[in-house]
C-alpha positions in Angstrom: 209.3 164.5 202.9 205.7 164.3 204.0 204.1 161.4 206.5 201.0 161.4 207.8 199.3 159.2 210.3 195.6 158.1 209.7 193.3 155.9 211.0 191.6 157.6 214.2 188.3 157.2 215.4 186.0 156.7 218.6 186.4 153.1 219.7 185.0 151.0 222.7 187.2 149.8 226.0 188.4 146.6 224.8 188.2 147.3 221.4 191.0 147.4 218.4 192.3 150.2 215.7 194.8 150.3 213.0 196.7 153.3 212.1 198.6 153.9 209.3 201.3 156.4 209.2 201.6 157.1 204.9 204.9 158.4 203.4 205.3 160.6 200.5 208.1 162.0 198.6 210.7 159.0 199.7 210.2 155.4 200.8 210.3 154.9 204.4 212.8 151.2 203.5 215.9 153.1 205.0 213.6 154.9 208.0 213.7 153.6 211.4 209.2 154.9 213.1 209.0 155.9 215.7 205.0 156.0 217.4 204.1 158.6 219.7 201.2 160.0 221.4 200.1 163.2 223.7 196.8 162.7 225.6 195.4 166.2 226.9 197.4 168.2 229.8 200.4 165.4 229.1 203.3 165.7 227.6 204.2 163.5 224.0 205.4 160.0 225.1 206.8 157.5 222.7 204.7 154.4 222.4 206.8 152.0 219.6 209.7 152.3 217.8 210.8 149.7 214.6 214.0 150.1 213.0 214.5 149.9 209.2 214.8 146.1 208.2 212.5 146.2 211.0 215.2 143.7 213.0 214.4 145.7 216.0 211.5 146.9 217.4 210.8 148.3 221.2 207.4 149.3 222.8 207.1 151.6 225.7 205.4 149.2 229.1 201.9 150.9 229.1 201.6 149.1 225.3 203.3 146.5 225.4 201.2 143.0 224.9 198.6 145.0 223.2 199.4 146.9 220.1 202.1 145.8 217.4 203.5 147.3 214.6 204.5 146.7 211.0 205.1 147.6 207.5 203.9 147.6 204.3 206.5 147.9 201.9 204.8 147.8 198.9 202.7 150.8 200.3 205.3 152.2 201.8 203.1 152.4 204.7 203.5 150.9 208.3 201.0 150.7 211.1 200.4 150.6 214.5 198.0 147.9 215.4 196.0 148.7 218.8 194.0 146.1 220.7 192.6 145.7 223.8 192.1 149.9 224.0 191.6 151.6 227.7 190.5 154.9 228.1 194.1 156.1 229.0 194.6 155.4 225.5 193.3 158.0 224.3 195.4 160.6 222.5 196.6 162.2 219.5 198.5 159.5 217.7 201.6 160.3 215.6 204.2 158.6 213.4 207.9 159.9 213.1 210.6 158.8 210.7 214.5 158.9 210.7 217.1 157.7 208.4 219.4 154.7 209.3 218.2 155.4 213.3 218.6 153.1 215.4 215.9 152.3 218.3 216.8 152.1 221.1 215.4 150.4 223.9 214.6 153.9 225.6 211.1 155.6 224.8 212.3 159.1 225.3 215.0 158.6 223.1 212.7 158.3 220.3 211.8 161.9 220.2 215.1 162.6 218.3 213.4 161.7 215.2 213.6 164.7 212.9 210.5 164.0 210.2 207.2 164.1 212.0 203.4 163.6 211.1 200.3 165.4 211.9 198.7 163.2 214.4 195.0 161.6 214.5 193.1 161.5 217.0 192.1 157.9 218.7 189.2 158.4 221.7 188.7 155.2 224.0 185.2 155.8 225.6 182.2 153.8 226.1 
């Protein structure tokens, strides 16, 4: 069980990224992803979280209204649209997976996800 999230760069204030958080080894169908990201000197906070079926999906405040989230199936891929980037965006950004998981509506909940990506890194600066 491998993801990896990709997708990173140097963007503008105001501007918009995609990452992709790629699965190999299974299909991510049956996986609830969870979104997270640690800026420097901060701790890893949970930014989205999309059950399998995607029937639910939660975003933590600081995000919400800006960045969505969605899946490719046939890629067995699912990103993490980001617009309308701020500098306190900026981070390492990294996608975790759990089987049948439920998300609950609770950011730090999400951290109980057990398959984890490396992150990339996303810079907001002008």
């Amino acid at each position: 069980v491998q993801l990896q999230a990709y997708g990173g760069g140097l963007v503008q204030p105001g501007g918009s990224l995609r990452l992709s958080c790629a699965a190999s080894g299974f299909t991510l169908d049956d996986y609830a992803i969870g979104w997270f990201r640690q800026a420097p000197g901060k701790e890893r906070e949970g930014i989205s979280c999309i059950t399998s079926g995607d029937s639910v999906t939660h975003f933590t405040d600081s995000v919400k209204g800006r960045f969505t989230t969605s899946r490719d199936y046939a890629k067995n891929t699912v990103y993490l649209q980001m617009n309308s980037l701020k500098p306190e965006d900026t981070a390492v950004y990294y996608c975790a997976a759990e089987w049948s998981y439920y998300c609950s509506a609770r950011p730090q909940d999400w951290s109980s996800m057990t398959n984890w990506g490396q992150g990339t890194l996303v810079t907001v600066s002008s």
